[in-house]
Residue frames as qw, qx, qy, qz and C-alpha x, y, z in Angstrom:
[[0.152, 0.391, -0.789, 0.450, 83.82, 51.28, 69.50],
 [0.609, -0.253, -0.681, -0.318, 82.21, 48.70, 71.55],
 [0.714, -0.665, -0.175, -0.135, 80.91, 47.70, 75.10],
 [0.053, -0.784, 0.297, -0.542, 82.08, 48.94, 77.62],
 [0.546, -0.460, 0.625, -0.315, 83.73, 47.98, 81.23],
 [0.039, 0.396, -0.906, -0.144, 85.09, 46.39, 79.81],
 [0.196, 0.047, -0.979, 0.016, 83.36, 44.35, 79.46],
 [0.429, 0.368, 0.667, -0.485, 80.60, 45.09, 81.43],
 [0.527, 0.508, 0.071, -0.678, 78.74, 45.43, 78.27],
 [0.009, -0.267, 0.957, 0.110, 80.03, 42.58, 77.63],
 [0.293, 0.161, 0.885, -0.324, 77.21, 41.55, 79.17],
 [0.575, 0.522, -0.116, -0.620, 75.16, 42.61, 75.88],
 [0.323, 0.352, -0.859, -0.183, 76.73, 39.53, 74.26],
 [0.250, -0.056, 0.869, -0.424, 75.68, 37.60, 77.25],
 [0.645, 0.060, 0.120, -0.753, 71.96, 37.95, 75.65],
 [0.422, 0.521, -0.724, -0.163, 72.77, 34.31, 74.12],
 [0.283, 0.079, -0.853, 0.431, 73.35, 32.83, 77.39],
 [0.436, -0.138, 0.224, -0.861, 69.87, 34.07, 78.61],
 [0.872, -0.111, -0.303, -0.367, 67.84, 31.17, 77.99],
 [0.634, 0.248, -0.699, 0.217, 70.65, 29.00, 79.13],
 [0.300, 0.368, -0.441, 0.762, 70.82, 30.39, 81.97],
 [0.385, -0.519, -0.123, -0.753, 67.24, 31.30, 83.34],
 [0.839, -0.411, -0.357, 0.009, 67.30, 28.35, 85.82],
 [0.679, -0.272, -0.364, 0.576, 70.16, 29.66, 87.84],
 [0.081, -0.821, -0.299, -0.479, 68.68, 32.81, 88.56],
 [0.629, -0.775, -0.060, -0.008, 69.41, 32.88, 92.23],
 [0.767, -0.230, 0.108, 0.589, 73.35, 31.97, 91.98],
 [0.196, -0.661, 0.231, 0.687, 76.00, 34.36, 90.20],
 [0.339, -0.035, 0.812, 0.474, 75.11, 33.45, 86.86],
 [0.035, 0.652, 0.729, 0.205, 71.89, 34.07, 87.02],
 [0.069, 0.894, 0.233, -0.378, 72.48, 38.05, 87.80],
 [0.266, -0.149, 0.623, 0.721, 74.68, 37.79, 84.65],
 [0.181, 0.594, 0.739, 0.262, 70.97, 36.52, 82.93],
 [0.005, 0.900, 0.410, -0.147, 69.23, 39.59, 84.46],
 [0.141, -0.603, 0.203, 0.758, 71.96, 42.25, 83.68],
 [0.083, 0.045, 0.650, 0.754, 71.76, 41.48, 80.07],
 [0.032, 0.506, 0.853, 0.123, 68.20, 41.48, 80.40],
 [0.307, -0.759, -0.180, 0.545, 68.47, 44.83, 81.87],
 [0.026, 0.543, -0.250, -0.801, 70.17, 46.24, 78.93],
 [0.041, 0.016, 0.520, 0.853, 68.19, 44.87, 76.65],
 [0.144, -0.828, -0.530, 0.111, 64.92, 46.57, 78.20],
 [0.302, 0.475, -0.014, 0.826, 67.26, 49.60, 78.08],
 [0.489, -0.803, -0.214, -0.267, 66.85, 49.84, 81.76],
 [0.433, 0.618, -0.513, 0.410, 69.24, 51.24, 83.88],
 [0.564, -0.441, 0.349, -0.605, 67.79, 51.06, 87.03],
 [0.960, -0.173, 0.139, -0.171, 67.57, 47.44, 86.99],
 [0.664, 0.579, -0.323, 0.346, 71.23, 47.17, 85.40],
 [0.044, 0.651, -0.434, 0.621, 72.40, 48.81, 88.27],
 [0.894, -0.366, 0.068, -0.249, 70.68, 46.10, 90.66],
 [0.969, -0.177, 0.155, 0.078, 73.15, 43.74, 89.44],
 [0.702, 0.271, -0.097, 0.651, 76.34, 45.38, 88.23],
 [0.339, -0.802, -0.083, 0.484, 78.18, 47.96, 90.44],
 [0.653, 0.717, 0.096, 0.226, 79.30, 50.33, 87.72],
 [0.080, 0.908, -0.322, 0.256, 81.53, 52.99, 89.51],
 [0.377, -0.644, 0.656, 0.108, 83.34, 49.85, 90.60],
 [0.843, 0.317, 0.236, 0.365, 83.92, 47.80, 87.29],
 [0.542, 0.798, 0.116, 0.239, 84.40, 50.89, 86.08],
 [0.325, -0.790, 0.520, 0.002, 87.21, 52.66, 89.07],
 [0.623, -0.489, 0.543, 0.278, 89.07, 49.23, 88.65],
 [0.721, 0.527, 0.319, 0.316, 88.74, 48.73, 84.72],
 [0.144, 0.967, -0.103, 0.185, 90.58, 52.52, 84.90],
 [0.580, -0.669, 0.464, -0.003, 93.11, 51.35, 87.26],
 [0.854, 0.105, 0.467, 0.206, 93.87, 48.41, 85.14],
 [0.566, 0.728, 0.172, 0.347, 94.07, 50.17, 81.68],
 [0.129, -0.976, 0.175, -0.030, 96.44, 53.03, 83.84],
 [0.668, -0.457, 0.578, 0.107, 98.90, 50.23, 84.24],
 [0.766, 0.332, 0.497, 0.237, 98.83, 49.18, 80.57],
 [0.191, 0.827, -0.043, -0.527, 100.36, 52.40, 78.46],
 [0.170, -0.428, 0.688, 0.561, 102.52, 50.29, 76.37],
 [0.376, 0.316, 0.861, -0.131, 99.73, 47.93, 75.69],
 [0.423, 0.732, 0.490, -0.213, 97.20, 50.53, 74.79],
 [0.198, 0.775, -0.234, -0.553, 99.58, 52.43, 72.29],
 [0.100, -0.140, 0.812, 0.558, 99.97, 49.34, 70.19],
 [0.155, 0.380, 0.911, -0.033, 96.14, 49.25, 70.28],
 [0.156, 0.919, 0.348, 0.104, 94.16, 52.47, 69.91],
 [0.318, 0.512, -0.035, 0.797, 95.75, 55.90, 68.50],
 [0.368, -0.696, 0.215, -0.578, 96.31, 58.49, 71.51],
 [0.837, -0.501, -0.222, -0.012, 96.85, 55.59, 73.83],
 [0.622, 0.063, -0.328, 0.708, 100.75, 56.86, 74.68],
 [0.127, -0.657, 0.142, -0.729, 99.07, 59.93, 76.08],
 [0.770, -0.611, -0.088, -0.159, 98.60, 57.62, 79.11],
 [0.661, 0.338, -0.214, 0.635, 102.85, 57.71, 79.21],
 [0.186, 0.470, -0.059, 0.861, 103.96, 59.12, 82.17],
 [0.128, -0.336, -0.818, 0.449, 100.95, 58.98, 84.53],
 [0.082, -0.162, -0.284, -0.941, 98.96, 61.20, 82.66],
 [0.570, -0.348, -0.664, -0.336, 96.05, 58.62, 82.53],
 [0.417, -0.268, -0.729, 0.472, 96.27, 58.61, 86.75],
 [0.044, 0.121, 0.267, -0.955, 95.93, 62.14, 87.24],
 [0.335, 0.013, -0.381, -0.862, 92.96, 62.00, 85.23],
 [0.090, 0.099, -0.991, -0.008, 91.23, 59.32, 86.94],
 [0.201, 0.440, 0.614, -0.624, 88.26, 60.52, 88.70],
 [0.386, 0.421, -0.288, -0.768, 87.34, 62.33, 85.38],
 [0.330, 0.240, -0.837, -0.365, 87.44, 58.89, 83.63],
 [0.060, 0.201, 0.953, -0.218, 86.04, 56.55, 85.65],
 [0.332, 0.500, 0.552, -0.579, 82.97, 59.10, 85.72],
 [0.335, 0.473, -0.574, -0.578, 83.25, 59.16, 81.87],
 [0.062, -0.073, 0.995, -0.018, 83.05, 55.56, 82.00],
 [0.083, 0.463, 0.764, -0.441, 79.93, 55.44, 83.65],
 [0.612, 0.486, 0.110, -0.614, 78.49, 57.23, 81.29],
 [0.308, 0.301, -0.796, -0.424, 79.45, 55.22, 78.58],
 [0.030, 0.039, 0.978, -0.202, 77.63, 52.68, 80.30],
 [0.159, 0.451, 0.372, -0.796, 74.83, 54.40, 81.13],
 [0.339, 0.519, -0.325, -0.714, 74.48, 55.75, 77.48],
 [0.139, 0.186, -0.931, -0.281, 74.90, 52.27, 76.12],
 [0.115, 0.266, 0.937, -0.195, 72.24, 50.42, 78.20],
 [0.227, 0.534, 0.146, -0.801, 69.79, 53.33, 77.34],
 [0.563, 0.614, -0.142, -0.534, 69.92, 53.36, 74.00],
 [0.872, 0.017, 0.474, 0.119, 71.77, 50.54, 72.64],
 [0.413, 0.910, 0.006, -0.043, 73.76, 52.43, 71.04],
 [0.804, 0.070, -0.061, 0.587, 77.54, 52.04, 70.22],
 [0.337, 0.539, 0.093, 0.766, 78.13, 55.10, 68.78],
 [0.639, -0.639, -0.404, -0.145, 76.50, 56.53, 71.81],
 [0.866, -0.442, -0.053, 0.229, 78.09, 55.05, 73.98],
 [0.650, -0.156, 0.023, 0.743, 81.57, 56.06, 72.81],
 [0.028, 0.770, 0.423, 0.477, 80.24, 59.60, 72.34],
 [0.647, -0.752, 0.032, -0.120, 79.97, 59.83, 75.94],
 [0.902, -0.037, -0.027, 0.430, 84.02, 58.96, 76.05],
 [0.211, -0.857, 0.115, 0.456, 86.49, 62.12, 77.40],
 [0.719, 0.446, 0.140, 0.515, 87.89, 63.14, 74.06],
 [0.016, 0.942, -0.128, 0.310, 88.80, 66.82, 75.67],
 [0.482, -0.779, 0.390, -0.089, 90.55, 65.00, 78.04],
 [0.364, -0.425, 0.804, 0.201, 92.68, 62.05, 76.68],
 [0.669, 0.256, -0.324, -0.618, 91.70, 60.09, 73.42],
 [0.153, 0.005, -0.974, 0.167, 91.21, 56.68, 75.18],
 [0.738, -0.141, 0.045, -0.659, 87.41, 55.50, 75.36],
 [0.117, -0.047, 0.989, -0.075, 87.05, 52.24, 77.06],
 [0.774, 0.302, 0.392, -0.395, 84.23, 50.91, 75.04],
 [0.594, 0.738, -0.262, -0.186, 86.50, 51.24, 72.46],
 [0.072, -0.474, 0.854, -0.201, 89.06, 49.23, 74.91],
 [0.605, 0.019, 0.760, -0.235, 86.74, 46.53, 75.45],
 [0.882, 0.457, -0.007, -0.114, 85.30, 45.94, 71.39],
 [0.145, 0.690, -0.706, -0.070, 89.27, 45.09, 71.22],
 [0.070, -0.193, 0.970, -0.128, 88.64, 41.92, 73.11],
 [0.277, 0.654, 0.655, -0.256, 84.49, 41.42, 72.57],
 [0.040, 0.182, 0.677, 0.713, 83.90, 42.24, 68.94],
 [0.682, 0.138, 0.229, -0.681, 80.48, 42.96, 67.58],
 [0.804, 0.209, -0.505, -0.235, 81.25, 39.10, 65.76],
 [0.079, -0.302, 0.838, -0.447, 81.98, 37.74, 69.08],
 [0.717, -0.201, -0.499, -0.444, 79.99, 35.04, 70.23],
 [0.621, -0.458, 0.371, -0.516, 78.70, 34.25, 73.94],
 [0.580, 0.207, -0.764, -0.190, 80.24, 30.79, 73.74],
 [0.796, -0.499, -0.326, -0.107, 79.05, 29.32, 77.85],
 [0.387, -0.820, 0.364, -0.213, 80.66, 29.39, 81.26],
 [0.694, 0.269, -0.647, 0.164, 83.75, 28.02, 81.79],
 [0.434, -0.224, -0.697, 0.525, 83.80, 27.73, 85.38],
 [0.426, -0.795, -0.095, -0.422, 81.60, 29.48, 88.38],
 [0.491, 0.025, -0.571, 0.658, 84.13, 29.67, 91.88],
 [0.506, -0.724, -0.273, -0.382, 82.28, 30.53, 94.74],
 [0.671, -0.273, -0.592, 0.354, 83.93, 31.86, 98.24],
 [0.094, -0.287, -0.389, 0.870, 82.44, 33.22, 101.02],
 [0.361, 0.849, 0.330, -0.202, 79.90, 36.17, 99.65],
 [0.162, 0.697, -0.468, -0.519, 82.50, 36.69, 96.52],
 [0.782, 0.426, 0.451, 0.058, 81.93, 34.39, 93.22],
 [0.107, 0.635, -0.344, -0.683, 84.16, 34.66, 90.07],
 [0.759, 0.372, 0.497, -0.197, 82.67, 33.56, 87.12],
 [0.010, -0.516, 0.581, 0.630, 84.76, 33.03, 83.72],
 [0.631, 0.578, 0.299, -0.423, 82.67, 33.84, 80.99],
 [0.565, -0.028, 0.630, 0.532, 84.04, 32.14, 77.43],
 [0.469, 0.773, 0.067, -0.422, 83.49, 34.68, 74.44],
 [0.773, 0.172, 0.350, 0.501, 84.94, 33.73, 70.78],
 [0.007, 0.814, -0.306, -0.493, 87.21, 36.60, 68.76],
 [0.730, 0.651, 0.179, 0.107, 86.99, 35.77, 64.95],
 [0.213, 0.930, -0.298, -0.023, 89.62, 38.13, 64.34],
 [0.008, 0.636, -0.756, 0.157, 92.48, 35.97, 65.92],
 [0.781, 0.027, -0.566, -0.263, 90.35, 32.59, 65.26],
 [0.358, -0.020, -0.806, 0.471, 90.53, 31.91, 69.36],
 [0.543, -0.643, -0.487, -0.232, 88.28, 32.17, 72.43],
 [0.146, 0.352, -0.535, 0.754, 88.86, 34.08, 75.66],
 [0.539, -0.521, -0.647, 0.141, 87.89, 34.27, 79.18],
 [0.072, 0.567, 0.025, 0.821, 86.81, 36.48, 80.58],
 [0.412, -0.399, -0.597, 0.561, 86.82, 36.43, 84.62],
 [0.282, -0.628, -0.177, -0.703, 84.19, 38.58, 86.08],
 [0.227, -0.134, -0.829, 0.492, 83.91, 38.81, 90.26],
 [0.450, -0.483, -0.689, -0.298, 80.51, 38.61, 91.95],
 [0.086, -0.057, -0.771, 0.628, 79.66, 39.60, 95.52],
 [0.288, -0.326, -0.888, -0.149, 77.06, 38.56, 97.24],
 [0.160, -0.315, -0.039, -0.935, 74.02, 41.67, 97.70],
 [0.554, -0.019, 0.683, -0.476, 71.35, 39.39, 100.30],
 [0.687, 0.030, 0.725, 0.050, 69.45, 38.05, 98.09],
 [0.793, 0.603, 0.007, 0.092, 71.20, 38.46, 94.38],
 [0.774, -0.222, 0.175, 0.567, 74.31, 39.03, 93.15],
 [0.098, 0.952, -0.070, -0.280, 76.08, 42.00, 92.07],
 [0.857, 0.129, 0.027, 0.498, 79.08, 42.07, 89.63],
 [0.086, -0.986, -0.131, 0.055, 81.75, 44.22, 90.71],
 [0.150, -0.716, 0.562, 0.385, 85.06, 43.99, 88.75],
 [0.793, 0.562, -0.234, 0.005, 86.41, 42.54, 85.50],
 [0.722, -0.599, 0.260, 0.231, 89.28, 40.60, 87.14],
 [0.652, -0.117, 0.458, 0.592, 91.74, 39.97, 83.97],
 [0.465, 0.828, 0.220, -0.222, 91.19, 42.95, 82.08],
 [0.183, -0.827, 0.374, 0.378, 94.70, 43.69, 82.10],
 [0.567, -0.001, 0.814, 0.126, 95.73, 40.03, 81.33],
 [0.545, 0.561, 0.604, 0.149, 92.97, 40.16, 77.91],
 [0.151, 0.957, -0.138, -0.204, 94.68, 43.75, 76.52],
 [0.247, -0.772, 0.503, 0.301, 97.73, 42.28, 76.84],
 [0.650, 0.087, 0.721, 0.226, 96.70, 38.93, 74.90],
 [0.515, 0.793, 0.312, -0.093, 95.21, 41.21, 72.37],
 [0.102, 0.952, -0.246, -0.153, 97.93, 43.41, 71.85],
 [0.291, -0.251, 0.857, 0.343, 100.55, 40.13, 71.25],
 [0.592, 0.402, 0.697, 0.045, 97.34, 38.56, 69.03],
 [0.314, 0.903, 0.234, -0.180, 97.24, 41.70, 67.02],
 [0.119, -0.770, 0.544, 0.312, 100.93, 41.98, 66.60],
 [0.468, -0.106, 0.859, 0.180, 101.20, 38.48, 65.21],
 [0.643, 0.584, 0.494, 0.048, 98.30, 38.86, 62.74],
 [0.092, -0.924, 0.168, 0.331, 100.04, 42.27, 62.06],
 [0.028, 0.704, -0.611, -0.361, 103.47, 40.39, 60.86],
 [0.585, 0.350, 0.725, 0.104, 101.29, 37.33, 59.16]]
């Protein structure tokens, strides 16, 4: 199962976009450059400069709590979030998350990573929610737009998805730490579950 926060580990893909990128260090783009760079030194400490985990991760939970129909056409166990199971359970998760994260940037490990995923408590591992939309045959394809207001930036990042022969966006928000940026939410997670889960149904009754 794949990267995680959705997405944030997304930002492993991102490694691609490193060169591209290296001149706009200072802006919101450029603490995209350094997060990947961050995980692939397998450093957390410096990961943690530029992504706020325990809030991608609190709102990437929130999101997925809101999706139950979604995630039972997508991963087995996902109707156990039916109900509001997945809510009660939130604090548990989110800090589950965060290790997934954690675990990932460390070692570069998938398997890892989704190791670290509450299976005593519900069988839903968001790394395994996020390789739904970010494959490991995804491809970092360039920003599609940087929006900038105030000390908040949101930055929609274009990744391709072989499986369903299309490209997505992925909208990440930014805020602004003196002097870098910090990413702290995965704005359309919901929004990219839900395309999956119609893209997956269609290939489904191709």
């Amino acid at each position: 199962m794949k990267k995680l926060l959705l997405f944030v580990l997304l930002l492993a893909v991102l490694g691609g976009g490193y060169f591209y990128y290296r001149n706009l260090k200072n802006g919101p783009s450029g603490a995209l450059v350094s997060a990947a760079a961050a995980v692939q030194a397998h450093d957390m400490t410096a990961f943690e400069k530029y992504v706020d985990v325990s809030s991608v991760t609190g709102h990437l939970v929130d999101d997925v709590t809101q999706q139950s129909a979604t995630l039972t056409s997508l991963m087995p166990g996902g109707g156990l979030v039916m109900g509001g199971a997945m809510r009660l359970l939130k604090p548990a998760l989110a800090k589950a998350a965060h290790n997934e994260v954690q675990r990932y940037v460390e070692t570069g490990s998938l398997e890892a990573a989704a190791a670290a995923a509450p299976k005593r408590l519900v069988n839903i591992s968001l790394t395994g929610l996020a390789s739904k939309v970010v494959s490991p045959d995804s491809e970092f394809k360039g920003v599609k737009y940087t929006r900038e207001e105030g000390d908040n930036a949101f930055v929609g990042l274009e990744v391709s998805q072989p499986r369903y022969d299309t490209t997505m966006i992925v909208e990440v928000k930014m805020r602004r730490q003196g002097d870098h940026w910090r990413m702290t939410q995965i704005t359309n997670s919901a929004e990219l579950l839900r395309g999956v889960a119609r893209l997956e149904k269609k290939r489904l009754l191709n």
